[in-house]
C-alpha positions as CSV (number, residue, x, y, z in Angstrom):
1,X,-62.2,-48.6,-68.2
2,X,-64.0,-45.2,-68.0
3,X,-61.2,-42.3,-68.3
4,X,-60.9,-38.6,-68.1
5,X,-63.0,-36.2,-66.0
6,X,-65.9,-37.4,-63.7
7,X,-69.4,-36.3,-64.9
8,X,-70.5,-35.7,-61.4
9,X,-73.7,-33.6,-62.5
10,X,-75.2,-33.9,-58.8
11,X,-72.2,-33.1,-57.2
12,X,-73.2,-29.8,-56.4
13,X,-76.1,-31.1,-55.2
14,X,-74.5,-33.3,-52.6
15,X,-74.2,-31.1,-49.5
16,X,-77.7,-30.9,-49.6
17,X,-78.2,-34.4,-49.8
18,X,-76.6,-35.3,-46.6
19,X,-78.1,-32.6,-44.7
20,X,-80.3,-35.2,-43.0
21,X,-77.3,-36.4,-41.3
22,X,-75.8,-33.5,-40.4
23,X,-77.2,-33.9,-36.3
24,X,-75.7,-37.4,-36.4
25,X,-72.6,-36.0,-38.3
26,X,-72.1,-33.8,-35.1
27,X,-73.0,-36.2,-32.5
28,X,-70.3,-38.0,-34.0
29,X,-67.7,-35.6,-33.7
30,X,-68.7,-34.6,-30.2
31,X,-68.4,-37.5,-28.8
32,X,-65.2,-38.3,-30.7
33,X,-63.9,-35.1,-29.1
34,X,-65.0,-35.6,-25.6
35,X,-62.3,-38.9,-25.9
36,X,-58.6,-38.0,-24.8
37,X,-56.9,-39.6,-27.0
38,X,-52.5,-38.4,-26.8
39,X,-50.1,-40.2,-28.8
40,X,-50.0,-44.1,-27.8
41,X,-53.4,-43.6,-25.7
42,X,-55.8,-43.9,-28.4
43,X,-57.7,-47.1,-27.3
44,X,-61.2,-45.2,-26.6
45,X,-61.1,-44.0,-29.9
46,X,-60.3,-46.9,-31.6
47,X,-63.3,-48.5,-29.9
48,X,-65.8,-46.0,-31.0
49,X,-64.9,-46.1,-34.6
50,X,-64.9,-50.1,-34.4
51,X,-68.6,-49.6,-32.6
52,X,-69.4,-47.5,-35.7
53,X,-67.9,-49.9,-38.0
54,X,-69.4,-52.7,-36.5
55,X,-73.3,-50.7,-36.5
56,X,-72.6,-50.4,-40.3
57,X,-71.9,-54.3,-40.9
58,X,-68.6,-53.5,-42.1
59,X,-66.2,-56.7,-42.9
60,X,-62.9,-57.6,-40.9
61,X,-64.1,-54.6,-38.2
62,X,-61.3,-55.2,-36.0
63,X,-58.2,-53.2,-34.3
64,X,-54.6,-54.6,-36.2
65,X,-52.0,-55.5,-34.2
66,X,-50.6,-51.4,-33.5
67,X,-53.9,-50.6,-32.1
68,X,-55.6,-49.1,-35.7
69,X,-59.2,-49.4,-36.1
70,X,-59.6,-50.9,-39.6
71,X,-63.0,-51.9,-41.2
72,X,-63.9,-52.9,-44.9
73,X,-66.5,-52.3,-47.3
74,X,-67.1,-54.1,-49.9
75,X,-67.5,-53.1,-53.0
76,X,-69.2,-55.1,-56.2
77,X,-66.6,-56.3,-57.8
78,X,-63.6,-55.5,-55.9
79,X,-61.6,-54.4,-58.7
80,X,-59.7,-51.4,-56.8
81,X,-58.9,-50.7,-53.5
82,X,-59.4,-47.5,-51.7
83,X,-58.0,-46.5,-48.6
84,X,-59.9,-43.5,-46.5
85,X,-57.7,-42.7,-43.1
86,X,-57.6,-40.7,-40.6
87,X,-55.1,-40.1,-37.7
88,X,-57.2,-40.7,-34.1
89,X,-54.3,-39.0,-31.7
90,X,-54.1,-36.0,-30.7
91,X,-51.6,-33.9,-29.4
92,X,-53.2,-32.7,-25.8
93,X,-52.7,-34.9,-23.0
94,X,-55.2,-36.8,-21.2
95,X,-55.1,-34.4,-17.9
96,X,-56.8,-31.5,-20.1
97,X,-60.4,-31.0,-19.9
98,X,-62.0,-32.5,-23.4
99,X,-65.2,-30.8,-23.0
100,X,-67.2,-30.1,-25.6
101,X,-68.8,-26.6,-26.3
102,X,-71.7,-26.4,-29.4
103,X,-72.3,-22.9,-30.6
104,X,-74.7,-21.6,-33.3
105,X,-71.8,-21.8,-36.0
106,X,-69.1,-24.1,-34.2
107,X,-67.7,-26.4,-32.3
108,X,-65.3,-25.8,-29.5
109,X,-62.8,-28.7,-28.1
110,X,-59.2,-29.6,-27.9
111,X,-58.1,-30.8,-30.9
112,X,-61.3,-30.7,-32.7
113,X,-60.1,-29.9,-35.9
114,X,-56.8,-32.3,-35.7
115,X,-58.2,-34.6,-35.9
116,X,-61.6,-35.3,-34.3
117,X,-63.7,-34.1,-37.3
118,X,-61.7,-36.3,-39.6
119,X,-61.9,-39.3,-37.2
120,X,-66.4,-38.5,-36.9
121,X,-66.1,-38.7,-40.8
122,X,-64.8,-41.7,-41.1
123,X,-66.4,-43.4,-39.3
124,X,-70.1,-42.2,-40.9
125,X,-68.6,-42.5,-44.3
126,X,-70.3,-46.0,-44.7
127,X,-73.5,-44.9,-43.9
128,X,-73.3,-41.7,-46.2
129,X,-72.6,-43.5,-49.2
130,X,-76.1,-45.7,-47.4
131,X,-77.8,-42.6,-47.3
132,X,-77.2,-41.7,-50.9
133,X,-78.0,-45.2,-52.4
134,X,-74.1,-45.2,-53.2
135,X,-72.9,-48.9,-53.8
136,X,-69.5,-48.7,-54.6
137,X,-67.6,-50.6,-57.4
138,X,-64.4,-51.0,-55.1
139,X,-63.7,-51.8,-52.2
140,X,-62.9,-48.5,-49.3
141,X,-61.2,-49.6,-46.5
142,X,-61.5,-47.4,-43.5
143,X,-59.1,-46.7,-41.6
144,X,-58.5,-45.2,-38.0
145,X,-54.7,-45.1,-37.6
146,X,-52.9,-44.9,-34.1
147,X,-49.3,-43.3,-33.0
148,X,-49.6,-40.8,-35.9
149,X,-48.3,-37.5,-34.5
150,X,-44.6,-36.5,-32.6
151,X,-42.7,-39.0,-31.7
152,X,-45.2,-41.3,-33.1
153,X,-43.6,-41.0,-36.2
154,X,-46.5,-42.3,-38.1
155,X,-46.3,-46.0,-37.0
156,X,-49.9,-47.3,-36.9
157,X,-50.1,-46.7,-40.7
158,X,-46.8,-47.9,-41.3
159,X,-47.6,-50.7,-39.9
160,X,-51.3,-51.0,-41.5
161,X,-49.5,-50.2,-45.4
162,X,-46.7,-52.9,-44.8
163,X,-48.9,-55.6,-44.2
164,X,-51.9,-55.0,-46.1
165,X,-51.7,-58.4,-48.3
166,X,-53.2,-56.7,-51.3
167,X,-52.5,-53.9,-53.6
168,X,-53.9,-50.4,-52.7
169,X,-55.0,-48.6,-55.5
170,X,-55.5,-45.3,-53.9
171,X,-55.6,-43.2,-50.6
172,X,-57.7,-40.1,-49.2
173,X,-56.1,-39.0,-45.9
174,X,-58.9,-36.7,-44.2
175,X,-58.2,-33.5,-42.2
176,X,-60.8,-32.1,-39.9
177,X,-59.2,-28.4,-41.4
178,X,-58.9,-26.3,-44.0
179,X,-61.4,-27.0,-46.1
180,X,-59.4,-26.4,-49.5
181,X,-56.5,-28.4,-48.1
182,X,-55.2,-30.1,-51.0
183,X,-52.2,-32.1,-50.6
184,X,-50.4,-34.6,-53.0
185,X,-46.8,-33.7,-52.8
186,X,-44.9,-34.7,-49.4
187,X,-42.6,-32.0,-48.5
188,X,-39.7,-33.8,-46.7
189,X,-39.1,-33.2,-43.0
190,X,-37.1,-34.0,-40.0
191,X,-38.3,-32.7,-36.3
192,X,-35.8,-33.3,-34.0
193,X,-35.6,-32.3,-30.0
194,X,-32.1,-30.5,-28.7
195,X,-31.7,-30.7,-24.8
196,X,-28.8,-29.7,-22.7
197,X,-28.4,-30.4,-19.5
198,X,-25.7,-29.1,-16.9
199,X,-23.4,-31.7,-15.7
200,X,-23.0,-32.0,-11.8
201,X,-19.7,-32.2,-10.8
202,X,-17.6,-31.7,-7.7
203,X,-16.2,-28.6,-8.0
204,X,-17.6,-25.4,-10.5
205,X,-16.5,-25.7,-13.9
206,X,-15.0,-22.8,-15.2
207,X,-16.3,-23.6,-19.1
208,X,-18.8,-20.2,-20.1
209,X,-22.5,-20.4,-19.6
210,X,-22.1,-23.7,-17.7
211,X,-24.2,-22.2,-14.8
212,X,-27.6,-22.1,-16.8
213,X,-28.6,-24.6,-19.5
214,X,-31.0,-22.1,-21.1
215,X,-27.9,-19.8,-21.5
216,X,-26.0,-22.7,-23.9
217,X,-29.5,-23.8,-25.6
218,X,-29.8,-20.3,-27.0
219,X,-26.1,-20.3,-28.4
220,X,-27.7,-23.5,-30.0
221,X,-30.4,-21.5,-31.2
222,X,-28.3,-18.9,-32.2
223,X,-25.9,-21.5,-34.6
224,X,-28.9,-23.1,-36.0
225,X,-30.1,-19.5,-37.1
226,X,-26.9,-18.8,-38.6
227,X,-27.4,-22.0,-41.3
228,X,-28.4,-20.9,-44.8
229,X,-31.1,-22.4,-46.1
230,X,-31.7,-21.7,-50.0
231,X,-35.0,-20.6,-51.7
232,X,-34.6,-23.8,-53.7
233,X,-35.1,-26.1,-53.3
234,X,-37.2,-24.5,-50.7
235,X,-35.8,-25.2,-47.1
236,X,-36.9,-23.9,-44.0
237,X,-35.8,-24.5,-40.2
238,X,-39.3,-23.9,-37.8
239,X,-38.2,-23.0,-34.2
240,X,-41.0,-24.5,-32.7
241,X,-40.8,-24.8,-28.8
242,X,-38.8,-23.9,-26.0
243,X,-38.6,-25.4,-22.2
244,X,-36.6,-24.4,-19.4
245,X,-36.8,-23.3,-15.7
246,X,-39.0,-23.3,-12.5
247,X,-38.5,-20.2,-11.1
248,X,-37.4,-16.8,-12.1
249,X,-34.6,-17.0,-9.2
250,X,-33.1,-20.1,-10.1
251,X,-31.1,-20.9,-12.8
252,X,-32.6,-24.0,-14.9
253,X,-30.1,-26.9,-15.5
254,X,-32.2,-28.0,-17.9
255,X,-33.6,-26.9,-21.9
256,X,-35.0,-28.0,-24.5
257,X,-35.7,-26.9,-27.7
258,X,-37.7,-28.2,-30.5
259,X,-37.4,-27.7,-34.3
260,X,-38.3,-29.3,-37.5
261,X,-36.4,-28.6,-41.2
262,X,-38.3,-28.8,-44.1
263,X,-37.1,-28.9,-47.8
264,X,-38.0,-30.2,-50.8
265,X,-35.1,-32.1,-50.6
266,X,-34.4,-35.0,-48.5
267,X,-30.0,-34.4,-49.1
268,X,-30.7,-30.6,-47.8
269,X,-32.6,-31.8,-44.8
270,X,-29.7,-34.5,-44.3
271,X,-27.1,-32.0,-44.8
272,X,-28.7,-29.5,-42.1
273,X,-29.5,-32.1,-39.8
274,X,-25.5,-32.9,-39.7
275,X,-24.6,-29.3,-39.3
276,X,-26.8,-29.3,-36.2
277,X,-25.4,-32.4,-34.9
278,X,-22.0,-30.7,-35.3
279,X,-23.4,-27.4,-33.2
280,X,-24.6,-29.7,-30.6
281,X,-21.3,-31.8,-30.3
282,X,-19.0,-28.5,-29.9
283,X,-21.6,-26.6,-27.4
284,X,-21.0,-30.1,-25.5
285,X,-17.5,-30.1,-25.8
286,X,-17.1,-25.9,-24.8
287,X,-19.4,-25.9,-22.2
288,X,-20.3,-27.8,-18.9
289,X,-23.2,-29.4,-20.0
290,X,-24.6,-32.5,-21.6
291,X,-26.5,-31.4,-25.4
292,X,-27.9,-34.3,-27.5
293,X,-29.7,-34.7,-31.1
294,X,-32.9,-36.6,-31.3
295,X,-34.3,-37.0,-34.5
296,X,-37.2,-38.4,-33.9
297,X,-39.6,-38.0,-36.9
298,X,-38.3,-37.7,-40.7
299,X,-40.7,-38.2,-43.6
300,X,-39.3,-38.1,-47.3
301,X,-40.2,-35.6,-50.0
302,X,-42.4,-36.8,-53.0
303,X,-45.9,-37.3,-54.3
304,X,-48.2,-37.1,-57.6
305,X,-48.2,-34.8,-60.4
306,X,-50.1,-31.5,-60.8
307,X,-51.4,-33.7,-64.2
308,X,-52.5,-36.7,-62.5
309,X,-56.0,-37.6,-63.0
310,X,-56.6,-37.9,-59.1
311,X,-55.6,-34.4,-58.7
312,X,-57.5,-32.6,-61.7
313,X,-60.7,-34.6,-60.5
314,X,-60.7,-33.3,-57.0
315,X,-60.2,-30.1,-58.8
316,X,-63.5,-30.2,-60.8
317,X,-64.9,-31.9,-57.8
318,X,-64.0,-28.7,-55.5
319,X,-64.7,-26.7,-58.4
320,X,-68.5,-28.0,-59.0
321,X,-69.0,-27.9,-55.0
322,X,-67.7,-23.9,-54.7
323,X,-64.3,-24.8,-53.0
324,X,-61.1,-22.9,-53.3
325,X,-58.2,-25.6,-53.4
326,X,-55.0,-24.7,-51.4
327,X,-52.8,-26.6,-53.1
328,X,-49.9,-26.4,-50.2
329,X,-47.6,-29.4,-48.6
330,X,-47.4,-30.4,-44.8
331,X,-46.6,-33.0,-42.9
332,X,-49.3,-36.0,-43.0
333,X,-49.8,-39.9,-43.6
334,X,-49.9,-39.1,-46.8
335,X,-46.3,-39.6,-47.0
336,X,-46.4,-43.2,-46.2
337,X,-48.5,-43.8,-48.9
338,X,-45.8,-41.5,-50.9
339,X,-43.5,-43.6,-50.3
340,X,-45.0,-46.8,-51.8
341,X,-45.9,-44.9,-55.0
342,X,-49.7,-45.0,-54.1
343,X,-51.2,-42.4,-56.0
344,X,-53.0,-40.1,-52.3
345,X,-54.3,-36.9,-51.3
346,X,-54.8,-35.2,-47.8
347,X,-58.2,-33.0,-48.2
348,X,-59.4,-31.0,-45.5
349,X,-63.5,-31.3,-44.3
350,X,-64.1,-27.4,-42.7
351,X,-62.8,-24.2,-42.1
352,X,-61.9,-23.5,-38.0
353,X,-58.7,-23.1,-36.0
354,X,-55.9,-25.2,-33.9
355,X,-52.7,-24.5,-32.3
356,X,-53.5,-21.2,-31.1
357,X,-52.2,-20.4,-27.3
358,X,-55.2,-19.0,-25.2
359,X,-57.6,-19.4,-28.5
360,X,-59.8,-22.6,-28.0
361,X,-59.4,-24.8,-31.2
362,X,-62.9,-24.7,-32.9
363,X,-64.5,-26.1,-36.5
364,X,-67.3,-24.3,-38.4
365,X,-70.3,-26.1,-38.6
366,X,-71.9,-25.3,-42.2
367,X,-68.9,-25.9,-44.2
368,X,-68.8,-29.5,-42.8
369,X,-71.4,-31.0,-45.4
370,X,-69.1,-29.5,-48.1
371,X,-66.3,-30.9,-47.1
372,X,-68.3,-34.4,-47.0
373,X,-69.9,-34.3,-49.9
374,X,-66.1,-33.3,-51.6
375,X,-65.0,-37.2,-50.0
376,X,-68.1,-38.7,-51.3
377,X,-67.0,-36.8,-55.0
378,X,-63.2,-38.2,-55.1
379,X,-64.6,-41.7,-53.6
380,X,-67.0,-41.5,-57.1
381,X,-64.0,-40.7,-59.4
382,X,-61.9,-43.1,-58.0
383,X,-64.8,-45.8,-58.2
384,X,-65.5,-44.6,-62.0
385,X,-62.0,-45.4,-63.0
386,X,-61.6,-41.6,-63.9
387,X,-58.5,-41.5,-61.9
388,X,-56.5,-44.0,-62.9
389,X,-53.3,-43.8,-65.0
390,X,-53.3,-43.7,-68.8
């Protein structure tokens, strides 16, 4: 078994290498991101990466029984198995225009970068390893996963990892953004939706703030601000979104408001998440109004070691290929595999933008080959047997 670092002397070398796919790389990724594809609607997708799948002569191309485009190559000898994913949903809905815009440096689109790109290099991956007379060692398994984000709670690869029938050695979640993105530690987090709304009754209530549900959310808001959180293990309650009204005359008798905690600790989560369940049962009981707790998405905290041999070779690999790693945590399907102590890592592919109100969501074009070609490096050391375990 071949240990220590990869010897990659052509990595640097690689973006060049795949340059002549680079038209077909964004063809790809444009017609990817022309497909709506919300949470629980990803069928279109899921056909074009089986389409792709089935082009490269992949075994077992196929959608799984939660909708999850899954193809296989095979490697030599089989001795590991290597699991490349990435999430197809998206979080736009279907009524929002998916057009595409192709700019000198960019590409525009909903959702481009999350996850669009990640999905268009997944499903080329076969024939990049094709294009650089790559035959593999183990076998990759490619994965296109459904009901990833929200309240999709990361089902489709749940589903996939429990009933894979072999081992899996080793997973690469892919990220059309940041390039840099290096993730192998799960931080732990619950996102959870408060609403309140104001019961109807026969005659007025005289219980405070019972005329507007907005009113009682932000005493909510105000008691979940008041929790302390601790530096460490680092915890952190995101206000994320707010929803109330129709008019500006008319008082809503409806809100909602949605949060996530994150920690490095699944207790503190736990022990937040019961403090807010506590708020929300008193503002129910003091005021004329219906508030309920929905925790809807939780994933645990863990991962890999700084000292693992996956993560120092995607080190030298981003080192030899000019990449500054951002070794930060967020929320991925990286946790799954986490949480059956498969050694994975989340890399991003480009540099770009998403999430920003009024700002389209975009990916840089040049970087994209770099990101590829850092893949094609951690697919190598894998392969080589330079990541596994002493």
């Amino acid at each position: 078994m071949e240990t220590g670092l990869l010897m990659p002397e052509s990595i640097s070398d690689l973006p060049e290498a795949l340059r002549p796919l680079r038209e077909r790389l964004l063809a790809n990724l444009v017609m990817i991101a022309q497909i709506p594809a919300p949470t629980g609607g990803e069928a279109e997708r899921v056909r074009f990466l089986l389409d792709r799948f089935t082009e490269a002569r992949l075994d077992d191309a196929a959608a799984d029984e939660a909708g999850n485009a899954v193809g296989r190559l095979r490697g030599k000898s089989g001795h590991r198995t290597i699991l490349l994913t990435s999430h197809l949903d998206t979080i736009f809905p279907a009524n929002v225009d998916h057009s595409v815009v192709v700019e000198a440096d960019r590409v525009l689109a909903p959702a481009v970068g999350d996850n669009a790109l990640g999905a268009a290099i997944v499903s080329l991956m076969p024939t990049v390893l094709e294009h650089l007379g790559i035959e593999l060692e183990s076998d990759l398994i490619l994965l296109g996963s459904t009901h990833s984000l929200q309240r999709g709670n990361h089902a489709g690869i749940r589903f996939f990892l429990d009933h894979l029938p072999q081992k899996l050695d080793f997973g690469i979640c892919v990220e059309g953004i940041q390039l840099g993105r290096l993730n192998f530690f799960s931080i732990g987090t619950a996102r959870a939706d408060v609403t309140c709304t104001v019961r109807q009754a026969a005659e007025p209530s005289r219980s405070y703030g019972s005329e507007s549900a907005l009113v009682v959310l932000n005493h909510v808001i105000n008691r979940i601000l008041s929790i302390s959180t601790p530096s460490r293990p680092y915890t952190t309650i995101r206000m994320g979104m707010v929803h109330a009204g129709v008019a500006y005359d008319v008082e809503p008798d409806h809100a909602e408001l949605g949060f996530e905690v994150v920690s490095h600790s699944d207790e503190m989560i736990e022990m937040i998440c019961d403090q807010i369940k506590d708020i929300v049962s008193e503002v129910t009981a003091r005021h004329a109004v219906d508030a309920e707790l929905d925790v809807f998405f939780q994933t645990k905290a863990g991962g890999i070691p700084f000292a693992h041999p996956l993560v120092k070779n995607i080190l030298e690999v981003m080192r030899q290929l000019g990449i500054e790693p951002d070794q930060g945590h967020s929320p991925s399907e990286l946790s799954e595999m986490i949480a059956r102590d498969i050694p994975a890592v989340t890399l991003g592919v480009t540099r770009g933008q998403k999430g920003r109100k009024r700002r389209p969501d975009y990916v840089l074009i040049d970087p994209i080959l770099v990101g590829a070609a850092q893949l094609v490096g951690t697919i190598l050391a894998i392969d080589r047997g330079a990541c596994d375990e002493p």
